[in-house]
N, C-alpha and C positions, 0 to 999 in steps of 0.2 A: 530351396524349401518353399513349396506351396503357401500362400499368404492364408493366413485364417482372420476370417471377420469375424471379430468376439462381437462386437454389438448385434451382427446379425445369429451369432449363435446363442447368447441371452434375447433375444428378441426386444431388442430396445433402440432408442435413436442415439447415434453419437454425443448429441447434446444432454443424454438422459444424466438427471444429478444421481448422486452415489446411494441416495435411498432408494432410488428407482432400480438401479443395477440389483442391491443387495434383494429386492422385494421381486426382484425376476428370477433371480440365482434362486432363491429360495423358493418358487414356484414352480421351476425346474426339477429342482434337485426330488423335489417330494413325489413327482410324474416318474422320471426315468429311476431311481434310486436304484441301486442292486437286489433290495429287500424285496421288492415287488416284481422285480423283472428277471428272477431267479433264472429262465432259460433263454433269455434274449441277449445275443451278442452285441444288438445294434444298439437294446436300448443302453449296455455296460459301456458302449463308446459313445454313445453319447454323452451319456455322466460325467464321462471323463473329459470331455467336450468344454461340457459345460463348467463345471470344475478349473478347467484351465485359465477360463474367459475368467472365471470371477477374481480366480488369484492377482489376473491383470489389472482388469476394468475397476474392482474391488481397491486397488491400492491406489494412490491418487499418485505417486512416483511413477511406479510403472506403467499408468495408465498415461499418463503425460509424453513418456516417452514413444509409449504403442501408438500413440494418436501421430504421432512424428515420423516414427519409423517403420510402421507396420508390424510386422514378422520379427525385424532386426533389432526391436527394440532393447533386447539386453546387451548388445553391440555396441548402446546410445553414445557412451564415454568416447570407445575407441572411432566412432564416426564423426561426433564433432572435432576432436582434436585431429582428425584426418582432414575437416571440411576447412576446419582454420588454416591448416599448412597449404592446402590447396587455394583456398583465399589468399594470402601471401605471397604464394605463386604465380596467380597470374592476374597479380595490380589489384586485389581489391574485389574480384570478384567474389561473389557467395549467392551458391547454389540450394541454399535455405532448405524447410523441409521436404518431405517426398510422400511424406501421408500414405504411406503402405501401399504399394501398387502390386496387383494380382495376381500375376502369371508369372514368375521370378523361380521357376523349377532350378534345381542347382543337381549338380550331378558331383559335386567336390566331397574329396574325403572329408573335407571341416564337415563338423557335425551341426554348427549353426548355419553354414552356407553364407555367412558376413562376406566372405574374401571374395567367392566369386559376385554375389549381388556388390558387393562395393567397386568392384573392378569393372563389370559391365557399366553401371553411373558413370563412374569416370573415366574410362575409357585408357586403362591403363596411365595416366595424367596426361591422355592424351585427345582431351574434348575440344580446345583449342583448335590444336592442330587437325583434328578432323573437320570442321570446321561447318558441318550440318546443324542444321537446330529441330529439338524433338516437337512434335506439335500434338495436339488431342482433340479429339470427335469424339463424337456422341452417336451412338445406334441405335435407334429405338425400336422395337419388337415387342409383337403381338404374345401373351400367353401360350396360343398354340405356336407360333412359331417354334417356340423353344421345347413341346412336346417330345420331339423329336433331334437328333443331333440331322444339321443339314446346313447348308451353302449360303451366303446370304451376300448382295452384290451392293457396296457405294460409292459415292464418288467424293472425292475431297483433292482439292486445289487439281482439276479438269482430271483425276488419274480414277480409272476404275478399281477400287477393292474387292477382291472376293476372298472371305475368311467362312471356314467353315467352323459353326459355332454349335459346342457341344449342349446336347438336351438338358433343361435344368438349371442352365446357368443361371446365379442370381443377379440381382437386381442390385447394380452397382457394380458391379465384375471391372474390373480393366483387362485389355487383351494389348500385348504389348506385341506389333511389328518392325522387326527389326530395318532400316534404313530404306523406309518407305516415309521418313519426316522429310523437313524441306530441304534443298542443296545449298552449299556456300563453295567460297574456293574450291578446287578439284574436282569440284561437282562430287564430294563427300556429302552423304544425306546423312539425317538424322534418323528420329524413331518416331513410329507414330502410336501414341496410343487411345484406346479407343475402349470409351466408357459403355457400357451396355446396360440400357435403361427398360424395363419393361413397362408396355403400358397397361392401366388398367381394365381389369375385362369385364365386361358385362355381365355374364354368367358365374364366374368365378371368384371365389378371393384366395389369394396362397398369402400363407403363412409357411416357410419354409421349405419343404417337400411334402406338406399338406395341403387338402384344396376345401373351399371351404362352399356351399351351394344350398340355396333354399327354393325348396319344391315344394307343389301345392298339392294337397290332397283332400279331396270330396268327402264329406261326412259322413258317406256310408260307410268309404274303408277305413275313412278313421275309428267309426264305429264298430264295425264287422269285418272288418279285416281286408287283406286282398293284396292285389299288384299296384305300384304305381311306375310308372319309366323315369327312371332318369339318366338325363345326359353327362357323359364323363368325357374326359379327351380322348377317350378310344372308341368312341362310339357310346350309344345309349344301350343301357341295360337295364334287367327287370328287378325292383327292391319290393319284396316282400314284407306288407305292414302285419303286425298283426292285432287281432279286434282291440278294443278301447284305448287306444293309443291316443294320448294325448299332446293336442296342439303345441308346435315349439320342440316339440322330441327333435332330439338329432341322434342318427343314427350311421354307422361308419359302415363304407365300401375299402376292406382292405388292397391296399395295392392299385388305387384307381389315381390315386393324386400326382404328385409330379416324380420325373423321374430323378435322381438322387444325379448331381452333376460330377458327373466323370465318373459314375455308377449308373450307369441307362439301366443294365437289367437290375435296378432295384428303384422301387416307386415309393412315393408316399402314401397317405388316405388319401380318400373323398370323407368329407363331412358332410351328412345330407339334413338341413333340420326342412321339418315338415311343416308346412302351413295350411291350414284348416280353409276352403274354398267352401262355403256357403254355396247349394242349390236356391235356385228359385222353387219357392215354394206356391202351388196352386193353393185355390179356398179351399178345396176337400184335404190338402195334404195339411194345412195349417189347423182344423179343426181337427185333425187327428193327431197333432203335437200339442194341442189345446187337453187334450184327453189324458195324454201320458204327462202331461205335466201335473193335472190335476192327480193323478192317480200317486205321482209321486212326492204330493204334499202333505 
């Protein structure tokens, strides 16, 4: 089962207290609602999205254990009482929590996917006796890098990695490679995993699969209308003002924002808010704003 980041699907911090959840969920809820998005599929899954997160994040139980387990957390019972016997087993050890890690697809008939995500952790009880240890990196990547699904190459303890990393990934992802951690007896390796951080962009802000940009615009078109360009990750395109548009307007480029991750052919917005750029004005032009100002006192 695919890992879902409730914090990042209410858009809040892990650390956010439960007023702030409720005051997200409900800021959501009233955007994508069904009432309002009568023909929209994506916005009906995302409701339902969102909806999920809050059942979670919402209860301080199950949120305690989501913060623990990730995905697994309705599992929590039958995983500590698994971690204890495992403890037990071998001297004392405890393998403590695992904080939800990302890429844990399961293909089992269980319909929570517990048995096989529990079985890969422990290796059948047999983590010991494989005797590798998992280790984690950090990737850090450029906005557009991640425009696109593509290649990306690093090195950790002198080995080269190349993982190809899907478009859209967010910001905190784990990507988990199997028996590429460190060796012990047998020269059995462990797992490496690999946190994927994006850095911030100059040009952009993302908020999810939305991208968020402020462009300047000269006083005539703000006044009179017209073209201004602006730059997307596909290239720059022409946005259409039109007359008396007022400074701070934001205005949406459908389908120009990020690519939905593990959904390339489906994008976010762009958010373009406008910012009013002041001509230099000569003395003849400034006695002719001297005149229309008088005229309109």
């Amino acid at each position: 089962m695919a890992f879902i980041d409730y914090y990042k699907v209410l858009g809040v911090d892990s650390n956010a207290t439960q007023e702030e959840i409720k005051k997200a969920y409900r800021r959501l809820a009233k955007v994508y609602h069904p009432d309002k998005n009568r023909n929209s599929t994506e916005a009906k899954e995302r409701f339902q999205e969102i909806n999920e997160a809050n059942q979670v994040l919402g209860d301080p139980e199950k949120r305690k254990k989501y913060d623990m387990y990730g995905e697994n957390w309705r599992n929590a019972e039958e995983f500590e009482a698994q971690r204890r016997e495992y403890r037990n087993d071998s001297g004392g050890y405890d393998f403590g929590g695992f904080g939800g890690f990302g890429d844990f697809s399961r293909g089992s008939s269980n319909s929570s996917g517990f048995s096989d995500f529990f079985e890969e952790l422990f290796g059948n009880r047999a983590y010991s006796s494989r005797g590798g240890k998992d280790i984690e990196a950090t990737l850090s990547l450029k906005l557009r890098d991640i425009a696109v699904t593509g290649k990306h190459t690093f090195t950790i303890n002198g080995e080269n990695i190349r993982i190809t990393i899907p478009a859209g990934i967010p910001d905190g992802q784990k990507i988990r490679l199997k028996g590429h951690g460190k060796a012990a007896t047998g020269n059995k390796r462990g797992d490496l995993y690999i946190t994927i951080r994006i850095e911030p962009d100059d040009t952009f802000t993302r908020k999810g699969n939305d991208l968020y940009i402020t462009v300047a615009a000269d006083l005539y078109t703000m006044v009179l209308g017209g073209e201004i360009i602006v730059p997307t990750l596909q290239g720059n395109v022409k946005l259409r003002i039109k007359q008396d548009t007022a400074p701070g307007s934001t205005m949406r480029l459908r389908g120009k924002g990020m690519p939905v991750y593990k959904k390339e052919e489906i994008c976010g917005d762009l958010f373009v808010r406008l910012e009013l750029r002041l001509p230099v004005f000569n003395e003849k032009q400034k006695e002719l704003l001297r005149k229309i100002r008088e005229q309109g006192e």
